[in-house]
C-alpha positions in Angstrom: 57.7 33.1 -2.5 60.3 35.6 -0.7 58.9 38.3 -2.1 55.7 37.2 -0.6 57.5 36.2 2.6 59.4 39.5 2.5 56.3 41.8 2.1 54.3 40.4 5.1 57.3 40.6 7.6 57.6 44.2 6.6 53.6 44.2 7.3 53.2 42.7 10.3 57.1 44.7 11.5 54.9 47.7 10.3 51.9 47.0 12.3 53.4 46.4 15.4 55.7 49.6 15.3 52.4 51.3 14.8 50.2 49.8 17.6 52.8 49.1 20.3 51.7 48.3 23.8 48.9 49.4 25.6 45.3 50.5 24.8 43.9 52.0 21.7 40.5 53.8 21.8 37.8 53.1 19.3 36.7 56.0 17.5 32.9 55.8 17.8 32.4 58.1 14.5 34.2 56.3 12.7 33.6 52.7 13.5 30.7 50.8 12.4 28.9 47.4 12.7 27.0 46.3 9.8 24.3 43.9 10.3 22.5 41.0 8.2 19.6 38.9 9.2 18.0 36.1 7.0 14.7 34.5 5.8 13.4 32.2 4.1 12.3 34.7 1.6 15.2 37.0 1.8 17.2 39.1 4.0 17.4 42.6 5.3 20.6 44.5 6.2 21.1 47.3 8.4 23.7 49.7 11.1 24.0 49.7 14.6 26.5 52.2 16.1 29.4 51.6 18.3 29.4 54.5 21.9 32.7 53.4 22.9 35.3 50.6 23.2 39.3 50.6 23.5 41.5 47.1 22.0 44.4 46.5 24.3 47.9 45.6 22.9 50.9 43.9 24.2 54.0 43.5 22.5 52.1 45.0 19.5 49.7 42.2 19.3 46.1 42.3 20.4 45.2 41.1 23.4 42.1 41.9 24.7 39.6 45.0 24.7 36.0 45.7 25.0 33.2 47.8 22.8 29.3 48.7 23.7 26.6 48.9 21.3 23.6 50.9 21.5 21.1 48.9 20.5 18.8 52.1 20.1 20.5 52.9 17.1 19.5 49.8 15.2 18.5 51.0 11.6 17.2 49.3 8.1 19.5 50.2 4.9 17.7 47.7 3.0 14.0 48.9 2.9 12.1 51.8 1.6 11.0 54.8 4.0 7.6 52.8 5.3 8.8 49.6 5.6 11.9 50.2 7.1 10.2 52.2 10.1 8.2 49.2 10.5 10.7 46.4 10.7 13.5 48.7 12.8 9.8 48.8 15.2 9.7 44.8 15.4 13.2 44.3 15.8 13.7 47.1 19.0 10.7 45.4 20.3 11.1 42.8 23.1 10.6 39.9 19.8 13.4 40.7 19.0 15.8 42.8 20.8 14.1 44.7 23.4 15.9 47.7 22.9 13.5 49.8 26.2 15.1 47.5 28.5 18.8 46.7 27.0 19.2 49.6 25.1 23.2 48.1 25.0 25.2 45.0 23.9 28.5 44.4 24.8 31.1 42.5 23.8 34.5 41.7 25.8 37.6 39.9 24.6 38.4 37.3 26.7 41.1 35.5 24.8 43.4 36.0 21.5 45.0 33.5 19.4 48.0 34.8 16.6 46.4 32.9 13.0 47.5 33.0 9.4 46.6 36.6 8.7 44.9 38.1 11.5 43.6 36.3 14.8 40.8 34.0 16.3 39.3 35.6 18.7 37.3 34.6 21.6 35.0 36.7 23.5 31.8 37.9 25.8 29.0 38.9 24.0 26.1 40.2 25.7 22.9 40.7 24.1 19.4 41.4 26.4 21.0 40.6 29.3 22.6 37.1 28.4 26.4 36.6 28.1 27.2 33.9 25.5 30.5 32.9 23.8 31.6 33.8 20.4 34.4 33.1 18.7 35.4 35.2 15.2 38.5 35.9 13.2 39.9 39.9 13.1 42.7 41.2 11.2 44.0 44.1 12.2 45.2 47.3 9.8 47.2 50.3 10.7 44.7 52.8 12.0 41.8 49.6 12.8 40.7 46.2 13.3 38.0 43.8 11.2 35.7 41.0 11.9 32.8 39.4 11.1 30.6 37.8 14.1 28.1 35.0 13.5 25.4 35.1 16.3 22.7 32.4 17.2 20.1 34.4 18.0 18.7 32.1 19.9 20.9 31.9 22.8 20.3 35.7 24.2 15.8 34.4 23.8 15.3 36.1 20.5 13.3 33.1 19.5 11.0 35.0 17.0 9.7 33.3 14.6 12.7 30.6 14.6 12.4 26.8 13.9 13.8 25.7 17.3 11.1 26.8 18.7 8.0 27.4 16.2 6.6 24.5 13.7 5.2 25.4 10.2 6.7 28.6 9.9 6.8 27.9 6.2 8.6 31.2 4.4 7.9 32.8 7.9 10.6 31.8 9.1 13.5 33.7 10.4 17.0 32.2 10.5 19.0 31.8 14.0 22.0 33.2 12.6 22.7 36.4 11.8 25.9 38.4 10.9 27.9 41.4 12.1 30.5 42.7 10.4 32.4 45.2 12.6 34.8 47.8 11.3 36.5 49.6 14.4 38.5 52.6 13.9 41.4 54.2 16.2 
């Protein structure tokens, strides 16, 4: 158990020599954001890139910060050459995400909680225009920071093809949730 003990001190002692105070800025080529949408029949899985973003520090804890996405750079991993083009189509297009008219998401910190191995996290998030609440769990390593985002569709209008709002969808269906797991870089 000291050993244990011991080895996270030294961690977190390590960390917060490293970060320090003040503002780190994401490094847009090396960061990424990884996302997953479901289905009744399945799922599809894809990348968005960050342009830009800095996490603030104080005391060498993190305390705030703010990163854009360009929506325009939504992609399909998942999906062979023809039916990837069609599906990254449908979900720029206003069913989904209306990437010609918010070609950006946002997402601002606006509060940070110290947990058992990282931090809650509440922020901003802005997708098509609408700011909604989230609230995630980060960690934080030497040279980055980790989290995975749930988001209800459903709350920034991208009500395609959900149950909320559709009746027999049968294995049409699109779940509300879907996932983002963001890997920023310094």
């Amino acid at each position: 158990m000291t050993k244990y003990l011991m080895t996270f001190i030294l961690f977190f002692f390590t960390i917060t020599l490293t970060i320090g105070q003040g503002s780190k800025t994401i490094d847009a080529n090396k960061s990424s954001v990884t996302w997953t949408g479901k289905k009744v029949t399945g799922s599809h899985t894809g990348q968005i890139n960050i342009t830009k973003g800095a996490l603030l520090f104080e005391s060498g804890r993190l305390s705030g910060g703010s990163f854009t996405i360009d929506m325009t750079s939504l992609t399909n991993t998942d999906l062979g050459e023809n039916m990837r083009g069609k599906l990254e189509g449908h979900l720029k297009s206003d069913d989904f995400f209306g990437v010609a008219n918010y070609p950006t998401a946002n997402l601002t910190i606006t509060n940070v909680s110290p947990i058992e191995g990282g931090y809650s996290v509440t922020g901003d998030l802005t997708i098509k225009g609408t700011t909604e609440p989230v609230i995630f769990d980060a960690t934080l390593q030497e040279k980055g920071a980790k989290a995975k985002i749930i988001v209800d569709r459903t709350k920034y209008h991208v009500k395609y093809g959900s149950g909320k709002f559709f009746e027999n969808l049968g294995d049409k269906m699109v779940y509300d949730n879907f996932d983002l797991e963001v890997n920023l870089a310094f």
